[in-house]
Structure formats: C-alpha cells, structure tokens
ROLUM-252048 format. One line per field, with one value per atom (N, C-alpha, C): residue number from 1; residue in three letters; chain; atom name; x, y negated, z negated. Coordinates in nm, 2 decimals. Each point is the difference from the previous one (the first is absolute). Example, Ala and Ser with C-alpha at 12.3 -4.5 7.8 and 13.67 -1.06 7.14 Angstrom:
# residues 2
num	1	1	1	2	2	2
residuo	ALA	ALA	ALA	SER	SER	SER
cadena	A	A	A	A	A	A
atomo	N	CA	C	N	CA	C
c1	1.32	-0.09	0.09	-0.04	0.09	-0.08
c2	0.57	-0.12	-0.12	-0.11	-0.11	-0.11
c3	-0.78	0.00	0.00	0.07	0.00	-0.08
# end
This chain:
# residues 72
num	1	1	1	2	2	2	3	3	3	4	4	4	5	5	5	6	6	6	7	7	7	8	8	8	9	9	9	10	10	10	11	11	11	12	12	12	13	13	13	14	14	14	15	15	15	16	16	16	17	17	17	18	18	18	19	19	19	20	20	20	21	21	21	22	22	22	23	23	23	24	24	24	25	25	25	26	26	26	27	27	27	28	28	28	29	29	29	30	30	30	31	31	31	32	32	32	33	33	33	34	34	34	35	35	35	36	36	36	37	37	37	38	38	38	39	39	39	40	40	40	41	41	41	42	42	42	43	43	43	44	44	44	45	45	45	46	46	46	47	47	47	48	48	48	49	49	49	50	50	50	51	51	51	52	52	52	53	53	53	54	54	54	55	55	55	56	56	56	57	57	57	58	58	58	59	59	59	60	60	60	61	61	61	62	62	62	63	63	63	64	64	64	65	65	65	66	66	66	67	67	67	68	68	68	69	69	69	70	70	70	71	71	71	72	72	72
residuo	UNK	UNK	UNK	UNK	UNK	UNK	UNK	UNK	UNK	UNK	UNK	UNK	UNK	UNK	UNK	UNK	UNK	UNK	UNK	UNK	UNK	UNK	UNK	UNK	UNK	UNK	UNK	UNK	UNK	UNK	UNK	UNK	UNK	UNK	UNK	UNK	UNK	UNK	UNK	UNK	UNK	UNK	UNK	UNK	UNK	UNK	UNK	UNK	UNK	UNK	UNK	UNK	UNK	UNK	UNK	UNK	UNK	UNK	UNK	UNK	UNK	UNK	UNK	UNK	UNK	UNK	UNK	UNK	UNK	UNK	UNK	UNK	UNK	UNK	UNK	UNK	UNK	UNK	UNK	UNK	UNK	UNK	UNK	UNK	UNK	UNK	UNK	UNK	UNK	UNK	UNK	UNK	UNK	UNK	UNK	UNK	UNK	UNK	UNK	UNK	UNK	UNK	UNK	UNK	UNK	UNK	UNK	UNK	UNK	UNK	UNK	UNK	UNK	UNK	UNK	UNK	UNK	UNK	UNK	UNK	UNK	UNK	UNK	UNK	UNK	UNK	UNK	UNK	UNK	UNK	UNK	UNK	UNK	UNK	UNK	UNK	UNK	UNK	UNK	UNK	UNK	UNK	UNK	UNK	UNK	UNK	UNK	UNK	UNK	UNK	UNK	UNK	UNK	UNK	UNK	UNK	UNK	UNK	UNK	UNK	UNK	UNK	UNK	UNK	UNK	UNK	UNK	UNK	UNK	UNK	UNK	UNK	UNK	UNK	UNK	UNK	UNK	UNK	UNK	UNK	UNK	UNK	UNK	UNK	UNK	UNK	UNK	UNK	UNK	UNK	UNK	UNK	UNK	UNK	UNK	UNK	UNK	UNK	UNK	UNK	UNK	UNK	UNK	UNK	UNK	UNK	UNK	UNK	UNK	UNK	UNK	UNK	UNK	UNK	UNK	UNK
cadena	A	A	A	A	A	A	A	A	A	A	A	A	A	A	A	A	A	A	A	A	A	A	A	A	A	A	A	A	A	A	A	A	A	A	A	A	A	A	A	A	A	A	A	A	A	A	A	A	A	A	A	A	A	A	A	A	A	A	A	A	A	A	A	A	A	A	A	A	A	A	A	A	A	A	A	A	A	A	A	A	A	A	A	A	A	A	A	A	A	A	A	A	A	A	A	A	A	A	A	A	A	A	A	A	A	A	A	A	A	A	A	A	A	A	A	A	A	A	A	A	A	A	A	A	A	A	A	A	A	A	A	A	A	A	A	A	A	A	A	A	A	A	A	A	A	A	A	A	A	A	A	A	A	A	A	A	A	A	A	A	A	A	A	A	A	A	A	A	A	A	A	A	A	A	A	A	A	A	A	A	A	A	A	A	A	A	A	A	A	A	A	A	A	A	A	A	A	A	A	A	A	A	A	A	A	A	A	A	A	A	A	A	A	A	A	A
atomo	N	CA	C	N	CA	C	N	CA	C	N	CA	C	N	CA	C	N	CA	C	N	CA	C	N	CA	C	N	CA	C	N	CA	C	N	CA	C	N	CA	C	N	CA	C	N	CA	C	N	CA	C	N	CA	C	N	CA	C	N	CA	C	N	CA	C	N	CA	C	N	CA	C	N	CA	C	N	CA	C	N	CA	C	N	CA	C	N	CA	C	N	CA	C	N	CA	C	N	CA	C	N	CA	C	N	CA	C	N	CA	C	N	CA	C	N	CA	C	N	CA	C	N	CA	C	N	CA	C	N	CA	C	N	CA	C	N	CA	C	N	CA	C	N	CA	C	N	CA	C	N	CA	C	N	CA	C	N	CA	C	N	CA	C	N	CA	C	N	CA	C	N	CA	C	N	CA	C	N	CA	C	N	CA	C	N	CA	C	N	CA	C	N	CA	C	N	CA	C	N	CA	C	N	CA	C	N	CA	C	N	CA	C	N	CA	C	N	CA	C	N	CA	C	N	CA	C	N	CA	C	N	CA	C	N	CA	C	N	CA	C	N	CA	C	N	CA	C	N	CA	C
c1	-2.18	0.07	0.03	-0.06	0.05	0.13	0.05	0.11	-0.03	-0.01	-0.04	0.07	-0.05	0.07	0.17	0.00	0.14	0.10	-0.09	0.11	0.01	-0.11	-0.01	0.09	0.04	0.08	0.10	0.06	0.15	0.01	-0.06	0.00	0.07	-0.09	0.01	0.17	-0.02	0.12	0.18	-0.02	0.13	-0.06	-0.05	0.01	0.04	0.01	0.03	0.16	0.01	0.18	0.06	-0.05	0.05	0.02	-0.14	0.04	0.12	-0.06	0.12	0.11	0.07	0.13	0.10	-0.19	0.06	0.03	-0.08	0.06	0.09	0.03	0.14	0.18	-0.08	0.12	-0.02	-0.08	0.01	0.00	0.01	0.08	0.14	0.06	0.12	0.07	-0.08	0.04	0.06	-0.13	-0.01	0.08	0.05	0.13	0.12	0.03	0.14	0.00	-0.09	0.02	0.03	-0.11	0.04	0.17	0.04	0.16	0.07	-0.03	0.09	0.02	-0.10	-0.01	0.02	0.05	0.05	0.16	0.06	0.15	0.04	-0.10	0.04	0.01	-0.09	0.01	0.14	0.00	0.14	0.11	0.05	0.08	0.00	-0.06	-0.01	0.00	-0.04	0.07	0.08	0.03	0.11	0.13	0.04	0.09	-0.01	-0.10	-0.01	-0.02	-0.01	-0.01	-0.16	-0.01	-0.14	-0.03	-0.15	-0.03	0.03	0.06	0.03	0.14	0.08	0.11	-0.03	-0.09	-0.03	-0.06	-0.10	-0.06	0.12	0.11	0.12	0.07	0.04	0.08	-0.08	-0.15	-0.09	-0.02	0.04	0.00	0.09	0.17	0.10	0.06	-0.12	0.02	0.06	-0.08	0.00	0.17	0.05	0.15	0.10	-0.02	0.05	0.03	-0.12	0.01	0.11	-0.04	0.08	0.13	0.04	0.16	0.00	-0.01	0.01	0.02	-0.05	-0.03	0.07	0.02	0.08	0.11	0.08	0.10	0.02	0.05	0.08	0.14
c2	-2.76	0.10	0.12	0.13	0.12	0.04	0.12	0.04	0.10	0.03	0.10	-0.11	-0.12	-0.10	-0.05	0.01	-0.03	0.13	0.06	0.16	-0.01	-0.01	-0.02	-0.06	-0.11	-0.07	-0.03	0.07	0.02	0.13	0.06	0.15	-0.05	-0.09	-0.06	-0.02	-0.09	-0.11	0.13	0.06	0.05	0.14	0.02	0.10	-0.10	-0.13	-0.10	0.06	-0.08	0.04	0.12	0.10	0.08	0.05	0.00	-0.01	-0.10	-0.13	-0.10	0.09	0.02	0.05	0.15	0.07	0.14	-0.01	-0.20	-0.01	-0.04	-0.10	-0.06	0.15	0.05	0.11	0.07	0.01	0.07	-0.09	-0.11	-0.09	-0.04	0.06	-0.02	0.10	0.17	0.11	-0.06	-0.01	0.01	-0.07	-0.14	-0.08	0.03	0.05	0.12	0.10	0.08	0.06	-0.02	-0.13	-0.07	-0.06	-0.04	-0.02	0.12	0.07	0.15	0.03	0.03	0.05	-0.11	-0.13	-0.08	0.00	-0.01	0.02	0.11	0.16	0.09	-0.01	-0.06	-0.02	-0.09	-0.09	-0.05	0.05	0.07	0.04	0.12	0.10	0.11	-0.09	-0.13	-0.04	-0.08	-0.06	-0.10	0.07	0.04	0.13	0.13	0.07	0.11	0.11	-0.05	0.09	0.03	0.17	0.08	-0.04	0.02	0.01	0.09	0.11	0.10	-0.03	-0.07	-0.02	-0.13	-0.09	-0.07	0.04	0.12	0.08	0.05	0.09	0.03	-0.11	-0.12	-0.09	-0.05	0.00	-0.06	0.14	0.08	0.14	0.03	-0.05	-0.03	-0.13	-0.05	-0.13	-0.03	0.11	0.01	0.03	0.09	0.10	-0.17	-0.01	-0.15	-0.07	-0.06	-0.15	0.08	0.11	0.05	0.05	0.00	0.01	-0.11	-0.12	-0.16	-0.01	0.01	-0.06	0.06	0.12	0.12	0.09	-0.09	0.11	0.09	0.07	0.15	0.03
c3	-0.16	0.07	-0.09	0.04	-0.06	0.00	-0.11	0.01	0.14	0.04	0.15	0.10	-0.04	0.12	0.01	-0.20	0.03	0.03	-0.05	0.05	0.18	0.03	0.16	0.03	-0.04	0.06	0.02	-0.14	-0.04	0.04	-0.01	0.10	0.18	0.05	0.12	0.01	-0.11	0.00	0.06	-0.12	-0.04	0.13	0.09	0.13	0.09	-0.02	0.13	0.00	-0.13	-0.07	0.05	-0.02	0.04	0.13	0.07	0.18	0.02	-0.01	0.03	-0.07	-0.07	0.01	0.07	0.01	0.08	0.13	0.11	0.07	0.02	-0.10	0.00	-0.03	-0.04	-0.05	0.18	0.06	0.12	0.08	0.01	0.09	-0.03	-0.08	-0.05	0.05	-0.01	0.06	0.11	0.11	0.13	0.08	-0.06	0.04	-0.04	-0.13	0.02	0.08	0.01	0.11	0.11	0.05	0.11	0.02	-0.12	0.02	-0.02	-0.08	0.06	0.11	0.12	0.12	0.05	-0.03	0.16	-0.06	-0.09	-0.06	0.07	0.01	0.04	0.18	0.05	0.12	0.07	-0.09	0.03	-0.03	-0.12	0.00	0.12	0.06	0.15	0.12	0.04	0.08	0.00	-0.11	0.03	-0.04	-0.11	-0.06	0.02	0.09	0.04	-0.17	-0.10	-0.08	-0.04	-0.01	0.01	-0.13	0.01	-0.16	-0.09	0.10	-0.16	-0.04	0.09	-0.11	-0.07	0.00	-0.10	-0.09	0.00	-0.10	-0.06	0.04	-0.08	-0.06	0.02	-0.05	-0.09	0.01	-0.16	-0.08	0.02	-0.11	-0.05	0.07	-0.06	-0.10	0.02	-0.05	-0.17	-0.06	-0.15	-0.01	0.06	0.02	0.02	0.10	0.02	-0.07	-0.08	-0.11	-0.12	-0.03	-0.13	0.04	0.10	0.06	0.00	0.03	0.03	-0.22	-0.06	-0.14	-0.07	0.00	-0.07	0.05	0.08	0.07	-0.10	0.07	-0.07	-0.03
# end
C-alpha cells in the first residue's frame, strides 16, 4: 500500500471526525434552542410574562448577581 493510500485514508478518517462533530455541535444548538422557545412559551402562557421582559431580566442579570455578592 502506497503513501497516497495512507494519506487517503487518514485524510478520510479525520473529515468523518470532523462532520461527526459539526453535527453533533448543531444538534446541541438546535435542542437548546428548542428549550429556549418552549421555557419561553410557558412562561407567556402560564405567567403571562413577554419575552422581552425576559430578555430584560437576563441583561440585568450581571447588575443583579453583583448586588447579591457585593452589597454596597
């Protein structure tokens, strides 16, 4: 077996590797997302709160923990 073959095929090898993990990294996306938007659905009808005051309360978030750690 030539070196052309083993390059082929560790060539091969390590593009498996890597697909396999760009889908795994985007199947990982796609289900956080997916639990973002059902958290956010629940919280609008069951608590009536919109996503933008959830988008405000996670922007405040940082303000928050350091009042919590560091009173003044």
């Amino acid at each position: 077996m030539g070196i052309e073959w083993i390059i082929l095929v560790a060539s091969l090898i390590i593009l498996f590797l890597v697909v396999k993990a760009i889908l795994r990294v985007a199947i990982v996306t796609l289900t956080t997302a997916f639990q973002i938007l059902i958290i956010l659905i629940i919280l609008r009808v069951f608590f009536l709160v919109m996503p933008k005051d959830v988008i405000q309360q996670i922007q405040e978030l940082p303000n928050t923990i350091s009042n919590l750690l560091l009173p003044s």
